[in-house]
C-alpha positions as CSV (number, residue, x, y, z in Angstrom):
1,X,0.0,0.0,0.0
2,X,1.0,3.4,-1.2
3,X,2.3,5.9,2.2
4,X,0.4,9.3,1.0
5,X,3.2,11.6,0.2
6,X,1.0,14.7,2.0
7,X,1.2,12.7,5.2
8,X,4.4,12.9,7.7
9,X,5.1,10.0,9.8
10,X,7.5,8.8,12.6
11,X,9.8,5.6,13.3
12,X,6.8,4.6,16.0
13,X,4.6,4.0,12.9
14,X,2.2,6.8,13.3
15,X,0.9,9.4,10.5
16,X,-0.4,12.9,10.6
17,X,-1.9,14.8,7.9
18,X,-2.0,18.6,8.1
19,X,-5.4,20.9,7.9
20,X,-4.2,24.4,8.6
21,X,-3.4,24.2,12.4
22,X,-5.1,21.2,13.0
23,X,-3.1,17.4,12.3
24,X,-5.6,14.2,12.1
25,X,-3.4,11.6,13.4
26,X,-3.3,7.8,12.8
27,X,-1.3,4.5,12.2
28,X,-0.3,3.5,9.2
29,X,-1.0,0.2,7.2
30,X,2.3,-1.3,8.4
31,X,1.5,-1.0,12.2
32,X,-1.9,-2.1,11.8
33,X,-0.5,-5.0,9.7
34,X,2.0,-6.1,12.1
35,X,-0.6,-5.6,14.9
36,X,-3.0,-7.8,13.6
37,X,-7.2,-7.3,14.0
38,X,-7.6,-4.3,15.8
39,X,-10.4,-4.8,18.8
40,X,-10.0,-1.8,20.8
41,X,-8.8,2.0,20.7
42,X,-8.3,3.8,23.8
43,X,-7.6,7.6,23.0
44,X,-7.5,10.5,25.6
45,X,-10.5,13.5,26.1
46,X,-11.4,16.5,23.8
47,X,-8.6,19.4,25.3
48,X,-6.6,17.0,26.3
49,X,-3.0,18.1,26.0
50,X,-0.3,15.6,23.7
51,X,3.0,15.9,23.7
52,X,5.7,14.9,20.5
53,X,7.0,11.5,21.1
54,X,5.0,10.5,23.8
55,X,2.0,8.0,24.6
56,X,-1.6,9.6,24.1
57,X,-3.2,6.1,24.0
58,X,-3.1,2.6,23.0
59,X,-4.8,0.1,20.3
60,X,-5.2,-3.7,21.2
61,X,-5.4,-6.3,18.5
62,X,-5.8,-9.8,18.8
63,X,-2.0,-10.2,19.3
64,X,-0.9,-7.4,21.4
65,X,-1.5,-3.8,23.2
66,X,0.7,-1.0,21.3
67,X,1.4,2.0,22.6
68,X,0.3,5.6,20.3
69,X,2.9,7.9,20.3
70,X,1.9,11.6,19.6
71,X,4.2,12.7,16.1
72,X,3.4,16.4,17.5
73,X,3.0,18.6,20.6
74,X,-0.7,20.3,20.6
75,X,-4.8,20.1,22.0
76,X,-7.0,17.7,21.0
77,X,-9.5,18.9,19.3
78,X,-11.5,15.4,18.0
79,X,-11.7,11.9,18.6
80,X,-13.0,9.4,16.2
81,X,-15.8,8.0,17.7
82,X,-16.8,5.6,15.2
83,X,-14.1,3.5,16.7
84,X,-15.6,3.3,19.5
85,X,-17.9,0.3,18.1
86,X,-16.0,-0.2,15.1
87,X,-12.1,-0.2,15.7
88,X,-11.3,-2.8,12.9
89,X,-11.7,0.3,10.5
90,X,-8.0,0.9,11.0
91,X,-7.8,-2.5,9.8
92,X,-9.7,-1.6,6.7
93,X,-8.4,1.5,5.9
94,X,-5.4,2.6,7.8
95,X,-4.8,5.6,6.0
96,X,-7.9,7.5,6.0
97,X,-9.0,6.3,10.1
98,X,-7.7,8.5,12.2
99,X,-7.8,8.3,15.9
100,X,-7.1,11.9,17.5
101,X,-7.2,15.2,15.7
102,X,-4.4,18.0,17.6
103,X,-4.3,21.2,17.0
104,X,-0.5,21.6,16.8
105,X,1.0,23.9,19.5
106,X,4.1,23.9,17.4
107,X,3.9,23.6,13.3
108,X,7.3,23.1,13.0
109,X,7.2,19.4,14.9
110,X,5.3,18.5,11.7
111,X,8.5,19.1,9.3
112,X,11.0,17.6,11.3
113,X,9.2,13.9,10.9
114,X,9.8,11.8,7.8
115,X,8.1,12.0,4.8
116,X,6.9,9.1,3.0
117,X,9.8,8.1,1.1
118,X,12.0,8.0,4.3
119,X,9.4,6.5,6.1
120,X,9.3,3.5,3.5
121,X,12.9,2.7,3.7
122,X,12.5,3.3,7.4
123,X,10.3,0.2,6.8
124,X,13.0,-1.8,4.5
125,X,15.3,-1.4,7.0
126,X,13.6,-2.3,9.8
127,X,12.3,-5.3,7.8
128,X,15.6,-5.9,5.9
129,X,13.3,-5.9,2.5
């Protein structure tokens, strides 16, 4: 699967796309891959604060509980409720269901994560593919 080139992402496998201020934050297809069927998403309140490079909530598969790590410092300013009821939809489409939406207390955070091309030979490395 194509890594969207508009997205930045970081060596803990998570994503964030950038809407003006506000990032929408997920995990891409190769975390959920290697996590397995996601059952559960646990995600922190509406004005909660998140801080770059550090937990802000976990999902649980089948296999294992992961850890999210915030790619940014900011407010949330959304949750995804539908997966609440339906957290396999990061199975199904990891790109486009995202978990937490920030509004980034610093925009420059966003530029200093990888873009997709160094995030997919983070991957090959990693992998040794």
């Amino acid at each position: 699967m194509p890594y969207p080139a508009n997205y930045r992402y970081t060596r803990e496998h998570e994503w964030i796309e950038l809407n003006g201020a506000i990032g929408a934050i997920g995990i891409t297809d190769y975390a959920q891959n290697s996590l397995g069927d996601i059952v559960y998403v646990d995600v922190p309140k509406v004005g909660d604060a998140v801080t770059a490079n550090a937990t802000f909530g976990s999902v649980e598969s089948v296999k294992a509980v992961s850890d999210l790590y915030s790619p940014v410092s900011g407010t949330v300013t959304a949750i995804n409720e539908e997966l609440k009821n339906a957290p396999d939809k990061i199975n199904e489409a990891p790109h486009t269901a995202w978990i937490i939406k920030v509004e980034l207390s610093n925009p420059a955070e966003f530029n200093a994560l990888l873009d997709a091309a160094a995030y997919e030979a983070f991957i090959s490395e990693e992998t040794n593919s």
